[in-house]
Backbone as JSON, one array per atom type, in Angstrom:
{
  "sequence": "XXXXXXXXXXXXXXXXXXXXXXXXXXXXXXXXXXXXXXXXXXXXXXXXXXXXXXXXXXXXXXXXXXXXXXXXXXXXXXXXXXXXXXXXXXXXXXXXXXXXXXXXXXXXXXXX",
  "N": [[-1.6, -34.15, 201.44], [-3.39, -36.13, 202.28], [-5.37, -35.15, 201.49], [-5.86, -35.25, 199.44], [-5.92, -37.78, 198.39], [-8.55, -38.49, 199.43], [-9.93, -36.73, 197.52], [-9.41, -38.34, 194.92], [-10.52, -40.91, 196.22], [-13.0, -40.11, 196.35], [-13.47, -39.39, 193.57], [-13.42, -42.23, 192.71], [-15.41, -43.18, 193.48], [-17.66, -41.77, 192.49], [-17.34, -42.33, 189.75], [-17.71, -44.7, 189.51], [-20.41, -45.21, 190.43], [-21.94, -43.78, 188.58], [-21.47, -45.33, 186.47], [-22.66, -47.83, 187.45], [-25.2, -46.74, 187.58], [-25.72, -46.23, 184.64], [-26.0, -48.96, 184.36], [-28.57, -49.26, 185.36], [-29.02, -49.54, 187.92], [-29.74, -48.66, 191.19], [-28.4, -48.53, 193.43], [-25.87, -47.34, 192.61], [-26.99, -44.5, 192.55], [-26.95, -44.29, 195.28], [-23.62, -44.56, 196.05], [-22.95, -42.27, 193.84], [-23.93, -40.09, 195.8], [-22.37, -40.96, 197.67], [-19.6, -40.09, 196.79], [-19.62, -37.56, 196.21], [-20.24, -36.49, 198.91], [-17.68, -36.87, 199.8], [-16.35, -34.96, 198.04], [-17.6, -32.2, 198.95], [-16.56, -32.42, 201.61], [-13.53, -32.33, 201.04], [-13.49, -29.9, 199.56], [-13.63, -27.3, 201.22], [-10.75, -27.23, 202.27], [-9.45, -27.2, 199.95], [-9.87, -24.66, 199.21], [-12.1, -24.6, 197.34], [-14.6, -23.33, 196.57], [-16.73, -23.55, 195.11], [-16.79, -26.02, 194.11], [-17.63, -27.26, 196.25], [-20.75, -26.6, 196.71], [-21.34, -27.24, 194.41], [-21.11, -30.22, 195.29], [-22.96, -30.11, 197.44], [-25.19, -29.82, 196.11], [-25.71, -32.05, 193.87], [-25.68, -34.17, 195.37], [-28.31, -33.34, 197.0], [-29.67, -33.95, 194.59], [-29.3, -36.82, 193.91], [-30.33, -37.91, 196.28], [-33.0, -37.25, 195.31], [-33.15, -38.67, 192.86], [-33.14, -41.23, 194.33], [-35.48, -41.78, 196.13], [-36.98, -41.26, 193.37], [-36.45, -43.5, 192.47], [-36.91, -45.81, 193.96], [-39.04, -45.38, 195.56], [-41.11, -44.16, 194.89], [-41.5, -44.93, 191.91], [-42.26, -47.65, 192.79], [-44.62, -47.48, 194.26], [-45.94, -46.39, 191.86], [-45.48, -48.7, 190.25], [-47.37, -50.6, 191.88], [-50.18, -49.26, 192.01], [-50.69, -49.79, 189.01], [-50.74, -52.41, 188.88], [-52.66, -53.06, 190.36], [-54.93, -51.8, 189.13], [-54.97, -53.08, 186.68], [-55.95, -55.72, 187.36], [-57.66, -55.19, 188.47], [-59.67, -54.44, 185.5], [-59.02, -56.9, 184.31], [-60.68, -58.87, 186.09], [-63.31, -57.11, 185.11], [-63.16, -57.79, 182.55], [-63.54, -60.72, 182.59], [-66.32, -60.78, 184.18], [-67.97, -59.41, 182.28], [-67.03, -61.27, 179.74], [-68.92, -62.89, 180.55], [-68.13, -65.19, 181.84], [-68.1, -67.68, 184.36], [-68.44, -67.48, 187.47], [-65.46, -67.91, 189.28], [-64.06, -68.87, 192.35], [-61.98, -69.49, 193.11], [-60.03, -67.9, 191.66], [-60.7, -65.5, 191.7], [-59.83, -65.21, 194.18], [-57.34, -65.51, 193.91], [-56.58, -63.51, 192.16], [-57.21, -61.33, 193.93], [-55.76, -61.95, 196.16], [-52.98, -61.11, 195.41], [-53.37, -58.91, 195.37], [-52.41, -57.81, 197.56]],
  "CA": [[-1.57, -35.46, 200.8], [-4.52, -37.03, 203.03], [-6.85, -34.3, 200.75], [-5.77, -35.18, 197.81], [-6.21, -38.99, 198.31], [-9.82, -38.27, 199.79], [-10.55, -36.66, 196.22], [-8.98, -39.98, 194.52], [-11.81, -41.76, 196.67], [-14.26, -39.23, 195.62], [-13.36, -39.72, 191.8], [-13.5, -43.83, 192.5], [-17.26, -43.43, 194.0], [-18.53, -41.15, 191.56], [-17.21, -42.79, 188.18], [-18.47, -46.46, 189.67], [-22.0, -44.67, 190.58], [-22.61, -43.45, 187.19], [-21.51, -46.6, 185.99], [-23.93, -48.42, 187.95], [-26.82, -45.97, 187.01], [-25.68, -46.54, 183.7], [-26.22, -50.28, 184.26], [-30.32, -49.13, 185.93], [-29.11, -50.33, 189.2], [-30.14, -47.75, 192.24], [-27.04, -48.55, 194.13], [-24.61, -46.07, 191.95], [-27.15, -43.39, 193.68], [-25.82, -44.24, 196.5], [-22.24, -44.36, 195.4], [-22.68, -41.22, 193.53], [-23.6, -39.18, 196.6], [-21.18, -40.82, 198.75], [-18.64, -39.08, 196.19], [-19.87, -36.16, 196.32], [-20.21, -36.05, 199.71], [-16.09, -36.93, 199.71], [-16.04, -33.61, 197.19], [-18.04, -31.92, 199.93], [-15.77, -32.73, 202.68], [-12.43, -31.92, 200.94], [-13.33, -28.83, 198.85], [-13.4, -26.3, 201.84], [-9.47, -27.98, 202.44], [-8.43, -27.09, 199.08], [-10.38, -23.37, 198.74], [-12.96, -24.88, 196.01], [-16.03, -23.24, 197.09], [-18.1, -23.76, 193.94], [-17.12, -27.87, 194.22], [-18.62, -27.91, 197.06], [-22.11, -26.16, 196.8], [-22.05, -28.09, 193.24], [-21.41, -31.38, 195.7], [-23.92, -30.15, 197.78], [-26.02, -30.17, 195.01], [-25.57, -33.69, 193.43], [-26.55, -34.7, 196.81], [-30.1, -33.51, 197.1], [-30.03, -34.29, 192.91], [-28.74, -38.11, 194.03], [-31.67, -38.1, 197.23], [-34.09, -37.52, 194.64], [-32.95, -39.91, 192.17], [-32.89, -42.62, 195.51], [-36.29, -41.32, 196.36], [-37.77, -41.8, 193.0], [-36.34, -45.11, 191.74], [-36.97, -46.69, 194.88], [-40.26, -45.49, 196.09], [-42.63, -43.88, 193.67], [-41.74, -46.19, 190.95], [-42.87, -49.06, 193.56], [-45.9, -47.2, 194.08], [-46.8, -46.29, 190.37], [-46.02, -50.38, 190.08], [-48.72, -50.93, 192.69], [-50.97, -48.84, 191.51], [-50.79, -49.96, 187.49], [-50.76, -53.72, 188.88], [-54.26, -53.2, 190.82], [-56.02, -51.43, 187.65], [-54.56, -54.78, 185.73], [-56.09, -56.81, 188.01], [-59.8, -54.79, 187.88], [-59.4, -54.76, 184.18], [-59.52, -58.32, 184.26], [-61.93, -58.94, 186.49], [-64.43, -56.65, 184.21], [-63.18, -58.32, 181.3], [-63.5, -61.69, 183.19], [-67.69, -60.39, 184.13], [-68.11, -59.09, 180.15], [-67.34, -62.17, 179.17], [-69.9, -64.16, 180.61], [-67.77, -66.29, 182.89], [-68.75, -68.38, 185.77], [-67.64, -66.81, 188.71], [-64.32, -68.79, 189.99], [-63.91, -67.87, 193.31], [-60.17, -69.87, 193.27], [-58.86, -67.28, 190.53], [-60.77, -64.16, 191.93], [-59.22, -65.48, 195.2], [-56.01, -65.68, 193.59], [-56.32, -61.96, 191.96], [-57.41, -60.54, 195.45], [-54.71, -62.06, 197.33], [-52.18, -60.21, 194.76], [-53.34, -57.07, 195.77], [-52.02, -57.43, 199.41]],
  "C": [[-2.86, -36.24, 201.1], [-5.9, -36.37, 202.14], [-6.93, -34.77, 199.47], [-6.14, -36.77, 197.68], [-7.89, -38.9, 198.96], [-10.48, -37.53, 198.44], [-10.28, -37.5, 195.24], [-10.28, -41.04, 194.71], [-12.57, -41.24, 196.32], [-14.54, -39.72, 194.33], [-14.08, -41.28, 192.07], [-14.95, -43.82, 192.85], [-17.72, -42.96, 192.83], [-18.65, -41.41, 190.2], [-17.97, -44.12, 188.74], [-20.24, -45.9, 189.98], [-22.55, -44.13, 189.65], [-22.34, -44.72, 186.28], [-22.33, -47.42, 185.83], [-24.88, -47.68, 187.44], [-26.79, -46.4, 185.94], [-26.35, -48.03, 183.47], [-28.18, -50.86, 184.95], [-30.26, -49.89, 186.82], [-29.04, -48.8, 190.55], [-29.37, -47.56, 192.89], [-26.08, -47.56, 193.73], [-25.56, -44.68, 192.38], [-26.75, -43.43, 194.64], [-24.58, -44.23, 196.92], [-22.29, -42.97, 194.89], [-22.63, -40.15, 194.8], [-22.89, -39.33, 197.59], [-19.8, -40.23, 198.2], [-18.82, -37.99, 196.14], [-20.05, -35.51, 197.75], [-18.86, -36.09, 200.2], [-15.77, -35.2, 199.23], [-16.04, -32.65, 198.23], [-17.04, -31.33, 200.97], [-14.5, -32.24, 202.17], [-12.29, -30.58, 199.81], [-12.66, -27.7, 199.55], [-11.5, -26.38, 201.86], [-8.82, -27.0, 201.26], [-9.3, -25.74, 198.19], [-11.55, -23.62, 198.11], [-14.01, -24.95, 196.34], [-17.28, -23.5, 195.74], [-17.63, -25.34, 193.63], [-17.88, -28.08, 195.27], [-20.09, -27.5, 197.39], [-22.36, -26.99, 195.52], [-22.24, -30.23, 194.18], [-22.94, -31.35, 196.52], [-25.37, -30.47, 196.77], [-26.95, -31.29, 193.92], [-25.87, -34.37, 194.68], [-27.71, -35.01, 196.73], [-30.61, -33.85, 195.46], [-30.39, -36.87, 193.36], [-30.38, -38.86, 194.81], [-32.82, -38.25, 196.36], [-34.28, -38.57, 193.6], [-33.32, -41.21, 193.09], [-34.39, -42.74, 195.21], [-37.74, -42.02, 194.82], [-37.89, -42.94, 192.19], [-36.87, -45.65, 192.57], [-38.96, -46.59, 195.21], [-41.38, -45.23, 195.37], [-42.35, -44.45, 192.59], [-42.4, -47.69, 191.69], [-44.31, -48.64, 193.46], [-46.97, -46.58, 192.64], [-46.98, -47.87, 190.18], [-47.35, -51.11, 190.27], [-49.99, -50.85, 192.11], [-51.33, -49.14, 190.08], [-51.56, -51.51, 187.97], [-52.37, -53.92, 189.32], [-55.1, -52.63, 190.06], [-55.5, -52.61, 186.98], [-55.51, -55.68, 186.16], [-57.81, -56.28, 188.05], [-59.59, -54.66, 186.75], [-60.04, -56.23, 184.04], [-60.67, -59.2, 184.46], [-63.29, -57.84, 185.82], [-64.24, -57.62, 183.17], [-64.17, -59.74, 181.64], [-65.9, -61.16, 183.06], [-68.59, -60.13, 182.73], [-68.26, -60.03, 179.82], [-68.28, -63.55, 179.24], [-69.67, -65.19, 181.86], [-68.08, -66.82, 183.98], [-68.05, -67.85, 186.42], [-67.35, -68.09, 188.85], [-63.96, -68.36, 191.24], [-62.39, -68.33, 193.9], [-59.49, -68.61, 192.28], [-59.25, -65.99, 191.37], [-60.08, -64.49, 193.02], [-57.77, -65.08, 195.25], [-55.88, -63.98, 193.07], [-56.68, -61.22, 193.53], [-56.49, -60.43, 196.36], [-53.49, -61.5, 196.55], [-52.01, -59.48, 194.73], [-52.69, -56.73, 197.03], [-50.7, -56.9, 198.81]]
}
């Protein structure tokens, strides 16, 4: 009974974590593989060796999802935002402009 309500909780993580993804919030990765790591945990219990190498699975699938919403989309951000910002400043030189040293100030300190 205690297995079968531990795949109940499984189900409830893993439908609300695709939900959330659905909704482009990072959090339902983390929901999804805490259901799958439920799956995981109560497959061996109930024989179901190919649920749980597929939980294993959705795991390191989930990790990488975490992995690249969270961090290398921050750092592609970074990286786009500081070519934006030299961009400008050429454009800014091109066009003639008096050096401002309040705005380049202000683009410089954006890069931190």
């Amino acid at each position: 009974m205690l297995i079968q309500i531990l795949g109940w909780i499984a189900n409830a993580f893993f439908v609300t974590g695709v939900w959330i993804i659905g909704d482009k919030n990072v959090k339902g990765f983390y929901l999804n593989a805490l259901g799958n790591l439920f799956y995981a945990f109560q497959a061996p219990y109930t024989n179901n060796h190919p649920l749980f190498w597929l939980s294993i699975l959705l795991i390191i699938i989930n990790l990488k999802g975490i992995y690249q919403w969270q961090f290398k989309h921050t750092i592609e951000q970074k990286d786009a935002m500081k070519r934006a910002k030299e961009i400008h400043k050429e454009i800014l030189k091109e066009a003639g402009c008096v050096y401002n040293s309040k705005i380049m100030e202000y683009i410089d300190r954006e890069d931190r």
